[in-house]
N, C-alpha and C positions, 0 to 999 in steps of 0.2 A: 530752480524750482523743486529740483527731487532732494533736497538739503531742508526744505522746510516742510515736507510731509512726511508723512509714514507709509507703511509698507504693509499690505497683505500678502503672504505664500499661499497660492493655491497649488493644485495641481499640473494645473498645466498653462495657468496663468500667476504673473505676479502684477501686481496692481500696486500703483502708486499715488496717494490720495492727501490731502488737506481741505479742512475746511474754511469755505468764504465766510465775510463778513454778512455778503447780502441777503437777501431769500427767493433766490430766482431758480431754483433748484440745481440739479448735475448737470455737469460738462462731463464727456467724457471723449478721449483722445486716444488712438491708437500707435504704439511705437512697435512696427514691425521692421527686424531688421536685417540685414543682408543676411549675415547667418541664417536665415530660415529658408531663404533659397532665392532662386531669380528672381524676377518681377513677379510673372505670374503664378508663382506660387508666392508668393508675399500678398497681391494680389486679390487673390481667394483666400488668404487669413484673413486677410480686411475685412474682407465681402460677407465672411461668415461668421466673423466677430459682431461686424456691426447688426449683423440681422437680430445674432443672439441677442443682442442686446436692447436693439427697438423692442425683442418683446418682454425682456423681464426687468427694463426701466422704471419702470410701476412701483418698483420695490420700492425705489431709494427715491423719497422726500426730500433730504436736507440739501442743503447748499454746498455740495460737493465739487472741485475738480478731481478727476481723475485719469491715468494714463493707466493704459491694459498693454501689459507686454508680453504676448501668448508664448509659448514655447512651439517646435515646430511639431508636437503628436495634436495639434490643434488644429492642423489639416486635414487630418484621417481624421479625425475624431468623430463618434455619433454626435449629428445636430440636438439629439434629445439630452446627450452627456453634456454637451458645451454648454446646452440651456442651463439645465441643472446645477452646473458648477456656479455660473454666475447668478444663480438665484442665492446658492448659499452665500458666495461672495458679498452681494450686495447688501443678503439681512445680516450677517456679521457685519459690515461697513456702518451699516444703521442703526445697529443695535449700540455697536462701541463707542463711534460717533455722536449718540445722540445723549450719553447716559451723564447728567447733571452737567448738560449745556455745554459737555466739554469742546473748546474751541483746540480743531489740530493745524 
């Protein structure tokens, strides 16, 4: 699957993306992985991943999947920083994605 998409570098996320055929909007999947520490701190990456991202979901219309693979300063990190990253993330993903239909 990460062979037929493409890549964002963020900061403290790297995001791995293509786009679907259909128009059911994003999927999006988290790979958090033992290098970032025990469970419970893997955990509460999840935990804070996912929140950030229930709330800046809105952004992104198209038909995306995607996998978010945080880095471990994504555990500290301010919840207002995490939000903010993936706001940018996601209007670059829709801005690039969407520009003359391109199919990734």
């Amino acid at each position: 699957m990460y062979q037929k998409g493409r890549k964002h570098f963020a900061e403290n996320i790297t995001i791995f993306y293509w786009r679907r055929s259909d128009d059911q909007g994003p999927r999006i999947g988290f790979a958090v992985g033992k290098v970032l520490g025990n469970a419970v701190e893997r955990n509460r990456i999840r935990r804070r991943l996912r929140a950030a991202v229930q709330r800046k979901l809105a952004t992104i219309t198209l038909p995306l999947d995607m996998v978010l693979r945080p880095r471990k300063a994504v555990q500290t990190l301010e919840f207002v920083r995490l939000e903010a990253e993936l706001e940018r993330i996601f209007a670059t993903l829709q801005k690039n994605t969407s520009q003359k239909g391109r199919s990734v």
